[in-house]
C-alpha positions as CSV (number, residue, x, y, z in Angstrom):
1,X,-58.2,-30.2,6.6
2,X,-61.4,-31.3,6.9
3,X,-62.8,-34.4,5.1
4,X,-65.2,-32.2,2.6
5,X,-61.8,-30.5,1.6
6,X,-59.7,-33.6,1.8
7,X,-61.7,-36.2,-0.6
8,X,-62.2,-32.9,-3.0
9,X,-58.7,-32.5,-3.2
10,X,-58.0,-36.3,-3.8
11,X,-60.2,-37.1,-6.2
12,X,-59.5,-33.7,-7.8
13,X,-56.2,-35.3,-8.0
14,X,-56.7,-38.4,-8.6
15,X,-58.6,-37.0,-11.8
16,X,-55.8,-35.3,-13.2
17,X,-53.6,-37.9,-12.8
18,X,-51.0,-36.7,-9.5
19,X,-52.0,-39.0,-7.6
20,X,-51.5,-42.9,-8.9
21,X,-52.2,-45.7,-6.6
22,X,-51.2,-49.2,-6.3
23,X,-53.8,-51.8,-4.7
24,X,-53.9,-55.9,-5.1
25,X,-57.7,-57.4,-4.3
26,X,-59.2,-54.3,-3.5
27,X,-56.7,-53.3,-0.6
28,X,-55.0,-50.0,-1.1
29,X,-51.0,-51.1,-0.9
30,X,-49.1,-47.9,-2.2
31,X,-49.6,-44.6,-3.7
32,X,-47.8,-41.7,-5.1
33,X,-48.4,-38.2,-5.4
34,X,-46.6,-35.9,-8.1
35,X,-47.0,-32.7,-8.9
36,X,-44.9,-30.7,-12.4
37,X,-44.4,-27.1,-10.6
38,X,-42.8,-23.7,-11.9
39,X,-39.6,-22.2,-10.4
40,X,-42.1,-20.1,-8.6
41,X,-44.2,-22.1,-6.9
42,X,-41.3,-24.2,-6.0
43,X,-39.8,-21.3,-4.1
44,X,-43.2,-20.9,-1.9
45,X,-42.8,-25.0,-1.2
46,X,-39.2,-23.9,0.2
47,X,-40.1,-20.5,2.0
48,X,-43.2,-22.7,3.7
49,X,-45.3,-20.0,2.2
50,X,-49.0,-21.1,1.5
51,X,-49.5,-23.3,-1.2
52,X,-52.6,-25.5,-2.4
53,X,-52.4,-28.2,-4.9
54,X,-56.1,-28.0,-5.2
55,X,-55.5,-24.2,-6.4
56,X,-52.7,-24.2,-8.0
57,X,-51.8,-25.8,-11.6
58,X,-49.8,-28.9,-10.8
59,X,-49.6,-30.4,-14.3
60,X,-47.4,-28.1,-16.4
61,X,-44.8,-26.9,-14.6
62,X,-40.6,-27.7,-15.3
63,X,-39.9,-29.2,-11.7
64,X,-41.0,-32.5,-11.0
65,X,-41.5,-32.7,-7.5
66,X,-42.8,-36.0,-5.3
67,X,-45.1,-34.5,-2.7
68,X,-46.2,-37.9,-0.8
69,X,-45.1,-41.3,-1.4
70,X,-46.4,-43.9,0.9
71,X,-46.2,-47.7,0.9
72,X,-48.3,-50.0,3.3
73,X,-45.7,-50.8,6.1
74,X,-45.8,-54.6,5.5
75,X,-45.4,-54.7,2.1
76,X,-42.4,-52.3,2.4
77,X,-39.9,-54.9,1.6
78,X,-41.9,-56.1,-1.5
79,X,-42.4,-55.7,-5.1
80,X,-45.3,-54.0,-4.7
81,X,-42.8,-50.4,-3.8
82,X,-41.3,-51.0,-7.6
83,X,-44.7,-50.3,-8.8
């Protein structure tokens, strides 16, 4: 994806509230990103078929699905992966 595409689809994100982020002093320690799908769009996730969260409503689906977690690698074993 290139940038352009990738910090509209962030902050698109970001906006609407899939994506929520943990940082301490500025310094970006965690983040989650959620997305409430229908029964169909959950079968294109499974088929691999093409999918966009950008595109697609995200917010008022029945599934709740995690589509990226990530926790800074040294803070893995703290508290800040319970936020």
């Amino acid at each position: 994806m290139p940038y352009e595409e990738a910090v509209k689809y962030h902050m698109k994100l970001l906006d609407d509230g899939n994506i929520i982020y943990y940082e301490e002093n500025g310094v970006l320690l965690g983040y989650v990103e959620t997305w409430n799908i229908t029964y169909e769009q959950f079968g294109k996730l499974i088929c691999h078929a093409p999918f966009s969260a950008y595109l697609e409503d995200v917010k008022t689906g029945n599934i709740a699905y995690v589509a990226n977690v990530w926790v800074r690698p040294d803070m893995r074993q703290s508290t800040s992966i319970k936020y």
